[in-house]
N, C-alpha and C positions, 0 to 999 in steps of 0.2 A: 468375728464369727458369731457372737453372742446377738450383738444387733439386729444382723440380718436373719438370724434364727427367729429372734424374735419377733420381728416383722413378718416372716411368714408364718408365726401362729397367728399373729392378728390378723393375716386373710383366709386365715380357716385351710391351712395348707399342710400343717404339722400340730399336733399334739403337744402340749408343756413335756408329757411324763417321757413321750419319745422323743423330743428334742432335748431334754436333760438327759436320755441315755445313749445319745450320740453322740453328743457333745465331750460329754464324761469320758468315752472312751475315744473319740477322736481328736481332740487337742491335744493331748501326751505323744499322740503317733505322729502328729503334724509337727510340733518340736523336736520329735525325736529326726523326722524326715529331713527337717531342715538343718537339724545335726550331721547327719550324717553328707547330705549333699553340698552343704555349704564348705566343708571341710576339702574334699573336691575342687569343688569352685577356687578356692582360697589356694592350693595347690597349685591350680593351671595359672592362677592369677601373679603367685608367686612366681614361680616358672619362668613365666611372660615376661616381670620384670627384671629378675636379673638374667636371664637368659635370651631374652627375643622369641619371634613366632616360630623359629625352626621348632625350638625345644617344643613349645604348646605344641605343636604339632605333633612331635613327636611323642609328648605324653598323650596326645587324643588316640594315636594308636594302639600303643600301650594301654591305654585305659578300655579300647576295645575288646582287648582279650580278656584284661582285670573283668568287666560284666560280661563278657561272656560266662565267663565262670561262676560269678555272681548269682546269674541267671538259675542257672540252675540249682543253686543256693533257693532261691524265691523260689521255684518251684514244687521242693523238697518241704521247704515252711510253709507251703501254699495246703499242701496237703495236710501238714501236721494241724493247722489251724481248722479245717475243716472236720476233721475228725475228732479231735479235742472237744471241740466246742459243741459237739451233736452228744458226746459221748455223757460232756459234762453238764449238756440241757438234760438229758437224760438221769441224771445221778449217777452213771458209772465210774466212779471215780478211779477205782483198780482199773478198767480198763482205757481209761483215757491216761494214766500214767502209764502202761505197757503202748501206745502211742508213742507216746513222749519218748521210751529210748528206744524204740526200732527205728524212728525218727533220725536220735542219733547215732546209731551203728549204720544207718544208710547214707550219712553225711562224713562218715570217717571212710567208707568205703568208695563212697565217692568223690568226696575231697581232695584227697591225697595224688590220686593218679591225674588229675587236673590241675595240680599245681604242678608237679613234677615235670609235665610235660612244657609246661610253659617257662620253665626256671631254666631246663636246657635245652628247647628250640627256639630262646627270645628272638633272636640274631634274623633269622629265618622267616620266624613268621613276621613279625615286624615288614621285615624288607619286600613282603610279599602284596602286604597291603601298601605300604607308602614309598617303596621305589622311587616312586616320580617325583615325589616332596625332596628328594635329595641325601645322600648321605649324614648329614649332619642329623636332620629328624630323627633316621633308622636307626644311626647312634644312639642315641637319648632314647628314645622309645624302646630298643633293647633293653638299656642299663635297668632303666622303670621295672619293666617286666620279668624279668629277672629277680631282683630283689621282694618286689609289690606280690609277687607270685606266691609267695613264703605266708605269705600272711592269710593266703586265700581259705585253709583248714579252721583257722579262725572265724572267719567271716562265714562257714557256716553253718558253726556250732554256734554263732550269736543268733543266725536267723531264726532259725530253730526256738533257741530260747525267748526270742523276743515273741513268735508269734507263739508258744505255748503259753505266754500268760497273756497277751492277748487273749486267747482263743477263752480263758476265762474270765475273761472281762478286767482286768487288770496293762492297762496302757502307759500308767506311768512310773513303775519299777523300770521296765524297759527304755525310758522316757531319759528318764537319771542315770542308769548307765551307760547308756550310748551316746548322750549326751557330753557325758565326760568325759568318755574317748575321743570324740568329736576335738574337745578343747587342748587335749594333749593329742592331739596329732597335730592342728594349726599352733601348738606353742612348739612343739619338738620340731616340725618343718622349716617354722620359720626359723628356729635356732641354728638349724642343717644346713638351711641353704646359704645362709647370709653369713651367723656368725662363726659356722665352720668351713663354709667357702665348699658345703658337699653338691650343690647344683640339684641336679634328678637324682642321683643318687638320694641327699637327702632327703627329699622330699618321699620317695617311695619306704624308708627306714622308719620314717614318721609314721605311713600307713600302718606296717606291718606289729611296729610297737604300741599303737595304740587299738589297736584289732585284738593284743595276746594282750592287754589291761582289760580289755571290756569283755573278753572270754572269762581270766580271772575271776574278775566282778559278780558273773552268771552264774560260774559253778553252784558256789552256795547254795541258794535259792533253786539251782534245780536240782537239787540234793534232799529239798525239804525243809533247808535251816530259814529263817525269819533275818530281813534287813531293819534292823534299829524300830522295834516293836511291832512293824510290818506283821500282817498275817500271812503265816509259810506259804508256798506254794500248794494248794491241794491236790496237783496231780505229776511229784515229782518223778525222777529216775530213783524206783526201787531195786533194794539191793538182792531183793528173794527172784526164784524162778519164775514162771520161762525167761530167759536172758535173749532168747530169741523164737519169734513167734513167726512161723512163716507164713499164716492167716495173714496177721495186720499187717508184715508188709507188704504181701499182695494188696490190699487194700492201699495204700499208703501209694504205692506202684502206681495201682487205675488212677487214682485222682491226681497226683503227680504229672504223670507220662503228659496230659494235653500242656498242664500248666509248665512242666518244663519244655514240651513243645513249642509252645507259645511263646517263651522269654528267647528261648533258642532262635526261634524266628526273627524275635526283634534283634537279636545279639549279632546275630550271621551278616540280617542284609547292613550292617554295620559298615560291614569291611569294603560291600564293594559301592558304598555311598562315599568312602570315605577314601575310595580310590578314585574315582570319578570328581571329588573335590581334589584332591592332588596334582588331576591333570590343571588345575587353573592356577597353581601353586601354594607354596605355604602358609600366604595370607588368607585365601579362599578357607584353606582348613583350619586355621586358627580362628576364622571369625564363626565359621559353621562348627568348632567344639566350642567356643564360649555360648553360641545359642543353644545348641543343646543342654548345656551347664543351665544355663538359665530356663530354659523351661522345666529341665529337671527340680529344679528348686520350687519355682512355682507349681510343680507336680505334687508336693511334698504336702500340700492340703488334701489333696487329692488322695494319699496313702492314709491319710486318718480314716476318712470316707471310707475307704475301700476295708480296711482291716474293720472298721466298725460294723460295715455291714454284713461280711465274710460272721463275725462273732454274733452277732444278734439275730442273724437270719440264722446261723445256724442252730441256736441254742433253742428260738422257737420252734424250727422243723424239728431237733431232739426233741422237744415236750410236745410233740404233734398240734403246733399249732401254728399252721399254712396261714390262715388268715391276717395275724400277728405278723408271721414273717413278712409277708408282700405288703402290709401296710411300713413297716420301719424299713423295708428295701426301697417302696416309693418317695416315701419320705428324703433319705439318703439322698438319692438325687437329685431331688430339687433342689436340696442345702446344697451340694456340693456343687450343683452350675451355677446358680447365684453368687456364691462366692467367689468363686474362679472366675465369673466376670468379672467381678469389679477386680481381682487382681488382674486380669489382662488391661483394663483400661489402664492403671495406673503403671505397669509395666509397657505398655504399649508407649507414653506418655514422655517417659523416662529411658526411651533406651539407649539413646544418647550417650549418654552419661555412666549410664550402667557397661554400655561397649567399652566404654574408655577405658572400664578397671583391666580386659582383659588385652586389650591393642593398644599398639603405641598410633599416634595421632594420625600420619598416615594410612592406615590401614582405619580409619574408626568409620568411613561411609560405608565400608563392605559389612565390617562387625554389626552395624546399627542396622541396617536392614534385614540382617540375617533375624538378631533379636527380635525388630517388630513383627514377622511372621512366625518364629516358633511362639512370640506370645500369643496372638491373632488364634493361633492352633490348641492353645490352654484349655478354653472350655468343652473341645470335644475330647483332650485327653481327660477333662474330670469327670463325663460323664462316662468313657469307656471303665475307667479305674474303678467307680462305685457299682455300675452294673456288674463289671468283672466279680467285683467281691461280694454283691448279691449272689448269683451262679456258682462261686467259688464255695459259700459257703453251704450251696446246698451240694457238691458234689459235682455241678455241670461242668465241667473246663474244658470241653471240647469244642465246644461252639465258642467261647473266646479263644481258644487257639486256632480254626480254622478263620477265625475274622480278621487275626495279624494275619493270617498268610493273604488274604487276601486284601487287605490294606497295602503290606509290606510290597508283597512280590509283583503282585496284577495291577498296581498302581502306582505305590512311592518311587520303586524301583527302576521301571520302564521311564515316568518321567522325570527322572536326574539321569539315565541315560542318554535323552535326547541332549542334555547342555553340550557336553563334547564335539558333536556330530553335528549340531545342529545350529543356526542361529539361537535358539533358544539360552544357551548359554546359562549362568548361574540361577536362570528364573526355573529352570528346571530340579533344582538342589531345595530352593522356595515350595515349591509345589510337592516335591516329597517329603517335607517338613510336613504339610498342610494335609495329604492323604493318609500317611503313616497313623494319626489320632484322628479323622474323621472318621476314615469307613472299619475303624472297628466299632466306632462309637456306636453309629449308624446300626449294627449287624449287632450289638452286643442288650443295646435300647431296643429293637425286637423281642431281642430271646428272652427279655424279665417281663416284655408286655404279653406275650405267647403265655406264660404260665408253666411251659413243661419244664422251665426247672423244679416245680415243686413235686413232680410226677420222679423226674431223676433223683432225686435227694430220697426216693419212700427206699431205695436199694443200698443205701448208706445206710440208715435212721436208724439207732437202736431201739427197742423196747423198754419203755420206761421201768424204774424197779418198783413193786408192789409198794404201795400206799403213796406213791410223790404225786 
């Protein structure tokens, strides 16, 4: 990262002081990302091998429902970051901590009745999306989801938490505990599956236990207390009134509503991408969830980018200063396409290899093409991801949520429809890989060159406090 960063100050592309402030806050989030997604990967990979492609399959189902939930999780912490970080360019520190727990009372209120429902209609929804993959799949993808589901009120008090100290410039508190979750869910997994003989079961008890350690972990620190000399959080959950503000979470609400639209969008056409893979059987969806595994991973730069930008853009638009912002928003992008090429070349290169962790040898020609084209499709998802969090940070998320729908629905969707129906066959699965992260990119790299995100953001922006 460092290299190519610093190859584009020497073509007069990026600034030292804004390329060490990116950096700083983006390689914590790109570790922590590959933490968390790699743990996943490791999962289905597991899975795969003592189970076969039914199971992967059937946890790709399963794991459908798991981000769907998720989503809205990002959503929630989409907001709190945006708000945080204007609040805390500003100097309000009381009120970017009154943020901070409407934050969390809208994630327990939400949380709860999204796992609940998924813990006792596994059976059902499962079978609704993968039918045609076979009993065995719906099986396993039930059991997943079912247990995996428990852990979801977890997952998203950590979001929350991660992106509040993001949102004050602080990437690698959250770096080191999620991180560590990361390592006890692939050590407790692999213990489950192998040497307790638990299959899917284990593997989803692993999620759920290592989700309620990294909650743990977070309490503290968003309490105000200090990790091992660390400086406390400055804008934790206090203990004094209002305990509920129904201003901020209206506020909290508007900036939300698009960005949980938008993950919701990508989370939905999921299912019927993932039924249209079904009709071609097991191995079709196994090789089309290890690709997505795998771009998610290589996304996982991309989520530094994007939280870095989401926090510096906004913390400039809090100290009113637009110009500041859109220069380290441009900036942002150029790092983060740069980069994300050379990781698609090198994953392009390699995918080989890489199919083989998640399919058995037969199956590794369908795996490996699937991979070369979600890689292929990398660098338009890094530049949707940094724009995103440009826009996010000033408060716009309407325009990236109306850009997935139109990537998703008007595009990916219709062409993996045609495969079934059509001679087209699995190139149509290819192509909605490929639309899915172009035409938001496309629509999202507009709306930062247009400029009215900084017009949207003056309706957020606090007033700064006398003398800062």
């Amino acid at each position: 990262m460092s290299r190519i960063g610093i190859a584009l100050e020497n073509a007069g592309m990026i600034e030292q002081r804004r390329l060490r402030a990116v950096t700083d806050l983006a390689w914590p989030r790109v570790i922590t990302g590959f933490a968390i997604m790699s743990k996943q990967a490791v999962d289905l990979a597991l899975v795969g091998i003592a189970l076969g492609s039914a199971a992967v399959a059937g946890l790709a189902f399963a794991g459908a429902f798991w981000l769907l939930g998720k989503f809205v999780a990002i959503g929630l912490a989409g907001s709190t970051v945006a708000l945080v970080s204007q609040q805390y360019g500003a100097g309000n520190d009381a009120q970017a901590s009154l943020v901070v727990k409407q934050s969390v009372l809208l994630t327990v209120a939400v949380s709860v009745p999204v796992a609940a429902t998924f813990v006792l209609g596994a059976e059902p929804l499962v079978a609704l999306v993968g039918g045609d993959a076979g009993p065995a799949a719906v099986s396993d993808g039930a059991l997943y989801l079912s247990i995996a589901a428990l852990g979801l009120p977890f997952e998203f008090f950590n979001m929350v938490a991660s992106r509040t100290y993001a949102a004050i410039g602080d990437t690698l508190t959250p770096m080191v505990i999620r991180s560590l979750g990361a390592v006890i869910n692939i050590a407790l997994s692999a213990a489950l599956i192998f040497g307790a003989g638990l299959g899917v079961a284990g593997a989803a008890i692993g999620t759920v236990a290592s989700l309620a350690v990294v909650t743990l972990a977070f309490i503290p620190g968003m309490i105000g207390r200090s990790y091992g000399g660390r400086s406390s959080l400055p804008v934790p959950i206090r203990a004094e009134r209002p305990h509920l503000a129904p201003g901020t979470i209206r506020e909290l609400v508007s900036v939300s509503g698009p960005l949980i639209g938008r993950r919701l969008a990508e989370g939905i056409v999921t299912f019927p991408l993932l039924a249209i893979a079904a009709t071609f059987g097991p191995v079709v969806v196994a090789a089309y969830a290890a690709a997505r595994r795998i771009r998610a991973l290589m996304d996982c730069i991309s989520w530094g980018f994007s939280i870095a930008a989401s926090t510096l853009v906004g913390q400039q638009l809090g100290a009113d200063d637009e110009h500041e912002a859109t220069a380290y928003g441009a900036a942002i992008l150029r790092l983060s396409a740069a980069i994300s090429l050379v990781t698609t070349v090198v994953v392009f290169a390699a995918a080989r290899p890489i199919a083989g962790v998640f399919v058995e040898p037969a199956e590794l020609d369908a795996a490996t093409a699937f991979v070369r084209v979600a890689a292929a499709s990398a660098v338009a998802l890094a530049i949707k991801a940094s724009a995103t969090g440009v826009l996010r940070g000033a408060g716009d998320t309407r325009i990236p949520f109306y850009a997935a729908l139109l990537g998703l629905y008007v595009f990916a969707l219709p062409a993996a429809a045609l495969g079934p129906i059509t001679a087209v066959g699995v190139i149509g699965l290819y192509a909605a890989l490929v639309f899915e992260a172009a035409i938001p990119a496309l629509v999202t790299l507009w709306r930062f060159r247009s400029g009215r995100w900084r017009a949207v953001s003056r309706q957020y922006r606090p007033t700064p406090q006398a003398g800062d």
